[in-house]
PDB file as gemmi writes it, atoms N, CA and C in Angstrom:
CRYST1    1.000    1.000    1.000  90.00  90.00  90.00 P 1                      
ATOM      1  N   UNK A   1       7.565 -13.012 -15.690  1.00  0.00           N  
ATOM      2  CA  UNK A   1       7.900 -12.076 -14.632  1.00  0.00           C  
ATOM      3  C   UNK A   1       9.385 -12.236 -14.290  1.00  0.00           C  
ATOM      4  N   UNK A   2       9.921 -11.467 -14.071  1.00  0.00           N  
ATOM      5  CA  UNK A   2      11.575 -10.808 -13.635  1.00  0.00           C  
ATOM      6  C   UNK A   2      11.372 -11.382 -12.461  1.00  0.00           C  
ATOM      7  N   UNK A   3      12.837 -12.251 -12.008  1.00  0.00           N  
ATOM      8  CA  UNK A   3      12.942 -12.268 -10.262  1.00  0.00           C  
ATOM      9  C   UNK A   3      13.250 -11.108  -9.549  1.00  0.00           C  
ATOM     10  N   UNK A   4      13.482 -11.306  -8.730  1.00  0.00           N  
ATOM     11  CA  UNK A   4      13.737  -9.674  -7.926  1.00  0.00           C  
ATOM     12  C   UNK A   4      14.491 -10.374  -6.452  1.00  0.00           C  
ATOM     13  N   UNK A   5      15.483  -9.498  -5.826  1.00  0.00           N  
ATOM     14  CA  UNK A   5      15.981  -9.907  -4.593  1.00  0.00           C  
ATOM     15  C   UNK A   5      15.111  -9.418  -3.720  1.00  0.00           C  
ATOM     16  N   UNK A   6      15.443  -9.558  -2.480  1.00  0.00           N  
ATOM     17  CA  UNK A   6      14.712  -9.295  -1.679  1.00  0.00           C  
ATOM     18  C   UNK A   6      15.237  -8.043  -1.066  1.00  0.00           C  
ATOM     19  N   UNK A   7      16.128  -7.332  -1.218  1.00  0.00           N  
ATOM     20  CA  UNK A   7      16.478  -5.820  -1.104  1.00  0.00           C  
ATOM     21  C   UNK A   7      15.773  -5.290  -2.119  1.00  0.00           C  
ATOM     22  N   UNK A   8      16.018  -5.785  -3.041  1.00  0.00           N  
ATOM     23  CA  UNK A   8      14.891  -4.879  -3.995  1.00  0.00           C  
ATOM     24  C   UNK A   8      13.310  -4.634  -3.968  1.00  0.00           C  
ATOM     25  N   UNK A   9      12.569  -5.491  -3.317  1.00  0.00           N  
ATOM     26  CA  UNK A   9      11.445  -5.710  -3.124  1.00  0.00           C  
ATOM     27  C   UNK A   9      11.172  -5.004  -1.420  1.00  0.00           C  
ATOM     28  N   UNK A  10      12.098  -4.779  -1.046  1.00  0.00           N  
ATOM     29  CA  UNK A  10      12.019  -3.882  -0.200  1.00  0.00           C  
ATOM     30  C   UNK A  10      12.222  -2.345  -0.107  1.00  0.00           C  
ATOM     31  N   UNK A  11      13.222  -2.354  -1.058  1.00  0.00           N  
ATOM     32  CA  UNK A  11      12.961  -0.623  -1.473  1.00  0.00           C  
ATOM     33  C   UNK A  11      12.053  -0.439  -2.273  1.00  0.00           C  
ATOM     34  N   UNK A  12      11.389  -1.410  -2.844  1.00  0.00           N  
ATOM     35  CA  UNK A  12      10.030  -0.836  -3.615  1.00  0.00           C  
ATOM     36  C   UNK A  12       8.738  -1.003  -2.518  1.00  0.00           C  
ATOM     37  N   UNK A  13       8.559  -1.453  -1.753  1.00  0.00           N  
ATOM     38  CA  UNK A  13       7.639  -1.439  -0.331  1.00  0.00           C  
ATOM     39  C   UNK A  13       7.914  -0.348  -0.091  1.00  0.00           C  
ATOM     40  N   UNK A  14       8.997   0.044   0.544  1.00  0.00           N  
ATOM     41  CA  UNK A  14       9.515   1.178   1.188  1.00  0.00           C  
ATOM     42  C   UNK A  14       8.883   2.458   0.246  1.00  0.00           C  
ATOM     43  N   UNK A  15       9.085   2.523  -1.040  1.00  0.00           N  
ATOM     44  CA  UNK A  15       8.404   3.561  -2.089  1.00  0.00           C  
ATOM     45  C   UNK A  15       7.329   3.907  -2.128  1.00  0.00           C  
ATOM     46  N   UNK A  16       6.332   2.369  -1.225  1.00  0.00           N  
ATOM     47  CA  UNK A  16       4.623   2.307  -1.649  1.00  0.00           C  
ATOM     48  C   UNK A  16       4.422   2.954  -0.105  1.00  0.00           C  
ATOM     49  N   UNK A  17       5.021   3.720   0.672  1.00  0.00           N  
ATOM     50  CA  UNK A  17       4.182   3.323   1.905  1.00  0.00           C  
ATOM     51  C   UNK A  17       4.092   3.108   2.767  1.00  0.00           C  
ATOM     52  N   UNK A  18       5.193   1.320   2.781  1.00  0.00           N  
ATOM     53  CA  UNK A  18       5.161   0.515   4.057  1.00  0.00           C  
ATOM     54  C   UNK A  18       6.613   1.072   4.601  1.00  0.00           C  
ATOM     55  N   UNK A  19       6.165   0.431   6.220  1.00  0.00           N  
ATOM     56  CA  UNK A  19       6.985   1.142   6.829  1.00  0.00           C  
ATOM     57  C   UNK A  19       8.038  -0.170   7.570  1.00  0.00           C  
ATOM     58  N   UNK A  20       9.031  -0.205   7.821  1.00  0.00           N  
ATOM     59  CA  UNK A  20       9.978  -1.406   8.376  1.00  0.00           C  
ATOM     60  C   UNK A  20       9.620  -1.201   9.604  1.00  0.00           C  
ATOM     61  N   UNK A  21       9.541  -1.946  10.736  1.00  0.00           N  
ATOM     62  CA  UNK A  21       8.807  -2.298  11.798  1.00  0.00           C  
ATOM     63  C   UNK A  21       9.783  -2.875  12.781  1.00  0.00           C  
ATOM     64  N   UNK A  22      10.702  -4.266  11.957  1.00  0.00           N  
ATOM     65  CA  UNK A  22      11.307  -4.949  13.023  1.00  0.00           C  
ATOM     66  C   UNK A  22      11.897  -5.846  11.656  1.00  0.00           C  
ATOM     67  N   UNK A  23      13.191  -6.255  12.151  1.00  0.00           N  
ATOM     68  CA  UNK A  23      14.319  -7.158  11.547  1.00  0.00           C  
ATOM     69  C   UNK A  23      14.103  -8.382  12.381  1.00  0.00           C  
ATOM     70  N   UNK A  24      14.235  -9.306  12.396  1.00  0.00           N  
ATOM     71  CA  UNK A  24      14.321 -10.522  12.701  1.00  0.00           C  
ATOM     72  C   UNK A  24      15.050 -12.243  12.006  1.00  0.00           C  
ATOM     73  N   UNK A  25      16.246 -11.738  12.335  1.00  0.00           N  
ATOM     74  CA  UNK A  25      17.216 -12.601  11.572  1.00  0.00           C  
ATOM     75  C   UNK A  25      16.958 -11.924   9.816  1.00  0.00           C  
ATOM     76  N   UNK A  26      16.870 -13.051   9.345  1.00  0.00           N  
ATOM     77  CA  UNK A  26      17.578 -11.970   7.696  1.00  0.00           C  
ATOM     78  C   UNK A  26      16.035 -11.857   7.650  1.00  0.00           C  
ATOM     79  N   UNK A  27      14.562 -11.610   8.113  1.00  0.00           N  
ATOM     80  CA  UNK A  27      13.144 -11.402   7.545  1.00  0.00           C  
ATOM     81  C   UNK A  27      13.073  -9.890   8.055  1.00  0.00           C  
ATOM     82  N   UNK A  28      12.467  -9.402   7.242  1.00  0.00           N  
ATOM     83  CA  UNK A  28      12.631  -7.759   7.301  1.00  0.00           C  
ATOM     84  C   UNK A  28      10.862  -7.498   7.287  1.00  0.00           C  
ATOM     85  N   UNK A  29      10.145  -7.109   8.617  1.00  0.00           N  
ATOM     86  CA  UNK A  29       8.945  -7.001   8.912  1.00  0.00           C  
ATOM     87  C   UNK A  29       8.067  -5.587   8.214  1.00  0.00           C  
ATOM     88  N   UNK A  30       7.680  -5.429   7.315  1.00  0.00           N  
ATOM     89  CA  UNK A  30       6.642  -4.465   6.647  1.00  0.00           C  
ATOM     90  C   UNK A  30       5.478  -4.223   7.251  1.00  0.00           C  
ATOM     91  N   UNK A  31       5.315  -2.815   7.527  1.00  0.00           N  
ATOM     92  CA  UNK A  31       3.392  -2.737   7.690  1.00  0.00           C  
ATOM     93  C   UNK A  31       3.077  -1.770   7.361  1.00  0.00           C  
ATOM     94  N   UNK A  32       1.681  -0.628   7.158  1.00  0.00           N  
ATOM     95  CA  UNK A  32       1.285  -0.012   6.546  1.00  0.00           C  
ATOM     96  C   UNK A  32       0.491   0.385   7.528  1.00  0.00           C  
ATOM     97  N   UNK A  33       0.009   1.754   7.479  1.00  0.00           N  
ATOM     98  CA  UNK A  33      -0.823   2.379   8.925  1.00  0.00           C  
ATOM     99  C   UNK A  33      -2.531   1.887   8.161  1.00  0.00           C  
ATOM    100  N   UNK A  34      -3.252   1.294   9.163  1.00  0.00           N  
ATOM    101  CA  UNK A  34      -4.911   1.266   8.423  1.00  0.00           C  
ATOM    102  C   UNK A  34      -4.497  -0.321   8.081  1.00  0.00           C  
ATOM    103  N   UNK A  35      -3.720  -0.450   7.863  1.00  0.00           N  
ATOM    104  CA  UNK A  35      -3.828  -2.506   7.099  1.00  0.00           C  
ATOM    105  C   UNK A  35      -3.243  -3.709   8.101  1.00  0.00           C  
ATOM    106  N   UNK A  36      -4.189  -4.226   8.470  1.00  0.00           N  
ATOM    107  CA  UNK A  36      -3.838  -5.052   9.192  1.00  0.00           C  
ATOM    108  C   UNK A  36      -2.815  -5.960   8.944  1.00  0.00           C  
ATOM    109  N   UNK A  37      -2.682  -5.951   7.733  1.00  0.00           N  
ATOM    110  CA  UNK A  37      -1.393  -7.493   7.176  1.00  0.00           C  
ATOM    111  C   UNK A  37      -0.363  -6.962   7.303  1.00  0.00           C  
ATOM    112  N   UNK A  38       0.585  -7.486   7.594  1.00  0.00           N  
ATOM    113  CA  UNK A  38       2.201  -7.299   7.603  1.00  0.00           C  
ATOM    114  C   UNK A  38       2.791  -8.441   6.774  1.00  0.00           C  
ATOM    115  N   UNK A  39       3.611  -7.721   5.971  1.00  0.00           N  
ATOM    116  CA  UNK A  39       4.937  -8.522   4.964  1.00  0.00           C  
ATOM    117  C   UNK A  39       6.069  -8.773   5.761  1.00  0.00           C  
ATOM    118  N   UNK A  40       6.899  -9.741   5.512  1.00  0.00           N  
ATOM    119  CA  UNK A  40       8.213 -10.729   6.161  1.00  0.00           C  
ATOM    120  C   UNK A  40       8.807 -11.080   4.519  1.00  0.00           C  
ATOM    121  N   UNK A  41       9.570  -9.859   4.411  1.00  0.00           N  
ATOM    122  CA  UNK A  41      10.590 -10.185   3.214  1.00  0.00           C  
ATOM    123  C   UNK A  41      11.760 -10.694   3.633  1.00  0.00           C  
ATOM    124  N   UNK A  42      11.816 -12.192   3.292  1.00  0.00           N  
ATOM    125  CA  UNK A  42      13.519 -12.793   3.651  1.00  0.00           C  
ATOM    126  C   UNK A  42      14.456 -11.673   2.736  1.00  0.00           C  
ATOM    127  N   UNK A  43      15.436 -11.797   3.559  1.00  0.00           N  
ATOM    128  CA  UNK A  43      16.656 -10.997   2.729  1.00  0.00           C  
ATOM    129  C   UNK A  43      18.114 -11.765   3.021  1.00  0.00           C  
ATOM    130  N   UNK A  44      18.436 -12.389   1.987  1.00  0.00           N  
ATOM    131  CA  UNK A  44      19.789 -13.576   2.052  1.00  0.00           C  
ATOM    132  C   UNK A  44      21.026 -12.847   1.006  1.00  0.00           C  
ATOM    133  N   UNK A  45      21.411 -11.421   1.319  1.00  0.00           N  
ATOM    134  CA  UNK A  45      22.383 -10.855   0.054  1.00  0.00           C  
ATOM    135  C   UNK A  45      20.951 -10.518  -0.808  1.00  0.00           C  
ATOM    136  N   UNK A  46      21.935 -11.036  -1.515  1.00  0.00           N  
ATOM    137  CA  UNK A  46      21.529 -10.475  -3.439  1.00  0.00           C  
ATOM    138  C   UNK A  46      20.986 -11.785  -3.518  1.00  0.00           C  
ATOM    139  N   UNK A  47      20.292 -12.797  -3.450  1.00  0.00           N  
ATOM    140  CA  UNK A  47      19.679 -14.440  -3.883  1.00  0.00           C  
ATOM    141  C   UNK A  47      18.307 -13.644  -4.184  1.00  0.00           C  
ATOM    142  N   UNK A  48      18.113 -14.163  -5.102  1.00  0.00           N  
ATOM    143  CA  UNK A  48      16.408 -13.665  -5.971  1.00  0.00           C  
ATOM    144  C   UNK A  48      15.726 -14.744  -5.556  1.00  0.00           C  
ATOM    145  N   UNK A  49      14.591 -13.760  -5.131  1.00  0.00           N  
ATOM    146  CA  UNK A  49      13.509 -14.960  -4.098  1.00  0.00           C  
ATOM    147  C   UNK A  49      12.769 -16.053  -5.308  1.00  0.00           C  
ATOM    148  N   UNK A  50      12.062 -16.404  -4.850  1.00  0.00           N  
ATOM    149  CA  UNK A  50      11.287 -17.628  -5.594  1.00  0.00           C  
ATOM    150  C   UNK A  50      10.117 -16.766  -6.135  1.00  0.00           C  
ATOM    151  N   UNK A  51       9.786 -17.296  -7.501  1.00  0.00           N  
ATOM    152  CA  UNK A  51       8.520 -16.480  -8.039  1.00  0.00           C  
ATOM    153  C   UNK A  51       7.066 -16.894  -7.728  1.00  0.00           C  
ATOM    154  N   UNK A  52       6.855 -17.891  -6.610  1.00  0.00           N  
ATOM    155  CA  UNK A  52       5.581 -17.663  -6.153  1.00  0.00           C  
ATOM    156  C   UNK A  52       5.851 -16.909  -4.715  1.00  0.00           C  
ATOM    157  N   UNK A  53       6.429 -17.307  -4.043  1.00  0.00           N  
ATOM    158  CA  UNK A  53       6.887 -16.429  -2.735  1.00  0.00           C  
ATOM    159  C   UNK A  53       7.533 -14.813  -3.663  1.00  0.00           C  
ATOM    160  N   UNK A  54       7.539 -14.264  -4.771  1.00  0.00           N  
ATOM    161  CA  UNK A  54       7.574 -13.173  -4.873  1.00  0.00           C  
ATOM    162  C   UNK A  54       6.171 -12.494  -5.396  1.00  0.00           C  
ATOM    163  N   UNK A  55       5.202 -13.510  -6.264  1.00  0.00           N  
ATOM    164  CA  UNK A  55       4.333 -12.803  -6.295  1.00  0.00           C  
ATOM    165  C   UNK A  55       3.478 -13.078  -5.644  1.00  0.00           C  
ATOM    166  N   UNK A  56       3.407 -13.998  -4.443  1.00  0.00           N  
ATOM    167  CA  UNK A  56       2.590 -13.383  -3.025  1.00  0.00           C  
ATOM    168  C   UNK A  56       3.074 -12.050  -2.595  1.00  0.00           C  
ATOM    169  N   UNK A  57       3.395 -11.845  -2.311  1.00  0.00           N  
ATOM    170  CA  UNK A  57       4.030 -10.338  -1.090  1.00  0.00           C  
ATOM    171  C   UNK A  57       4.102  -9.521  -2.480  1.00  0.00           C  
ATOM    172  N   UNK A  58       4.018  -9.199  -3.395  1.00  0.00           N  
ATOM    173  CA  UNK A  58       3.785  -8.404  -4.044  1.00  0.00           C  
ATOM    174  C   UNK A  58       2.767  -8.193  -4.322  1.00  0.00           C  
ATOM    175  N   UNK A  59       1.543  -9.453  -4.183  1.00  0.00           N  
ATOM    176  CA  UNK A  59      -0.131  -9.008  -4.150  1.00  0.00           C  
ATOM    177  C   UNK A  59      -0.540  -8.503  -2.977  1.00  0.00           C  
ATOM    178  N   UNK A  60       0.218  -9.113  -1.777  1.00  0.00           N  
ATOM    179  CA  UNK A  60       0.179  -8.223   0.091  1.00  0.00           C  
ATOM    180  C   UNK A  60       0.508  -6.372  -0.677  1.00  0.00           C  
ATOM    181  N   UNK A  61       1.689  -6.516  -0.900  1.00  0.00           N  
ATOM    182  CA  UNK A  61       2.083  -5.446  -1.168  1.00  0.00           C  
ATOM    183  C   UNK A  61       1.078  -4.357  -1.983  1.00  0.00           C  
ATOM    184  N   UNK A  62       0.385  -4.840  -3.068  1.00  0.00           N  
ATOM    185  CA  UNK A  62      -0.343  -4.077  -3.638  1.00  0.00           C  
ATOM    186  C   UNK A  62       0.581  -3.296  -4.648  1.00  0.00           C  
ATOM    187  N   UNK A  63       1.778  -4.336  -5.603  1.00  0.00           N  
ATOM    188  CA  UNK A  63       2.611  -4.167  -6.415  1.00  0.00           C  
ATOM    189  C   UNK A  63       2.359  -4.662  -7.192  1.00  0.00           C  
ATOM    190  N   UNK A  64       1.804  -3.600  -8.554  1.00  0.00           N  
ATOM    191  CA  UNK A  64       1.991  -4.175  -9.728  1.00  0.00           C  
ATOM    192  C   UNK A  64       3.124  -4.575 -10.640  1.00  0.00           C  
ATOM    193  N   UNK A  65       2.815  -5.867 -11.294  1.00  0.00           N  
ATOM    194  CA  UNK A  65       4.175  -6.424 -12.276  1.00  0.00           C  
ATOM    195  C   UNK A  65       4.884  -5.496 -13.201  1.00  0.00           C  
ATOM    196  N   UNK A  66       3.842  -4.495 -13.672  1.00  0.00           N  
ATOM    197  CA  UNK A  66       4.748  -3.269 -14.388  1.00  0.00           C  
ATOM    198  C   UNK A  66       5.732  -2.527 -13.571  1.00  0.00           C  
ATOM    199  N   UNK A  67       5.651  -2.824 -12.297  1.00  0.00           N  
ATOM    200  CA  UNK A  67       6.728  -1.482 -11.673  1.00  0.00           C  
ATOM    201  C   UNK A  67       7.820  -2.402 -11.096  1.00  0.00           C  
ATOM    202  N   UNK A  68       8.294  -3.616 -11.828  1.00  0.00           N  
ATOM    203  CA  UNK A  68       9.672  -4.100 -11.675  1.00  0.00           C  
ATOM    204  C   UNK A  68      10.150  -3.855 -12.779  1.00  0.00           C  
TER     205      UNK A  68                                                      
END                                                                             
């Protein structure tokens, strides 16, 4: 699997759906109308997140590995 930043993983949320909610220092709050879970994508620049902290929130997300 490809790393991905965390701007990027947010304009692909943003593509599926979810809606930005609230900023809170560099964590950028996701939610979706009907789903109780909310995503907290750190965003540090351009630094590519870690690949288990990316493919958690991409299974929240309901993002498949083909669409990076």
């Amino acid at each position: 699997m490809k790393s991905i930043s965390g701007k990027v993983l947010c304009q692909i949320l943003e593509a599926k759906g979810r809606e930005l909610k609230r900023i809170t220092g560099s964590h950028h709050i996701y939610a979706k109308l009907g789903i109780t879970a909310r995503i907290s994508v750190p965003v540090h620049g351009n630094k590519h997140l870690k690949l288990g902290l990316q493919k958690h929130l991409m299974k929240l997300g309901e993002i498949d590995e083909n669409a990076l």
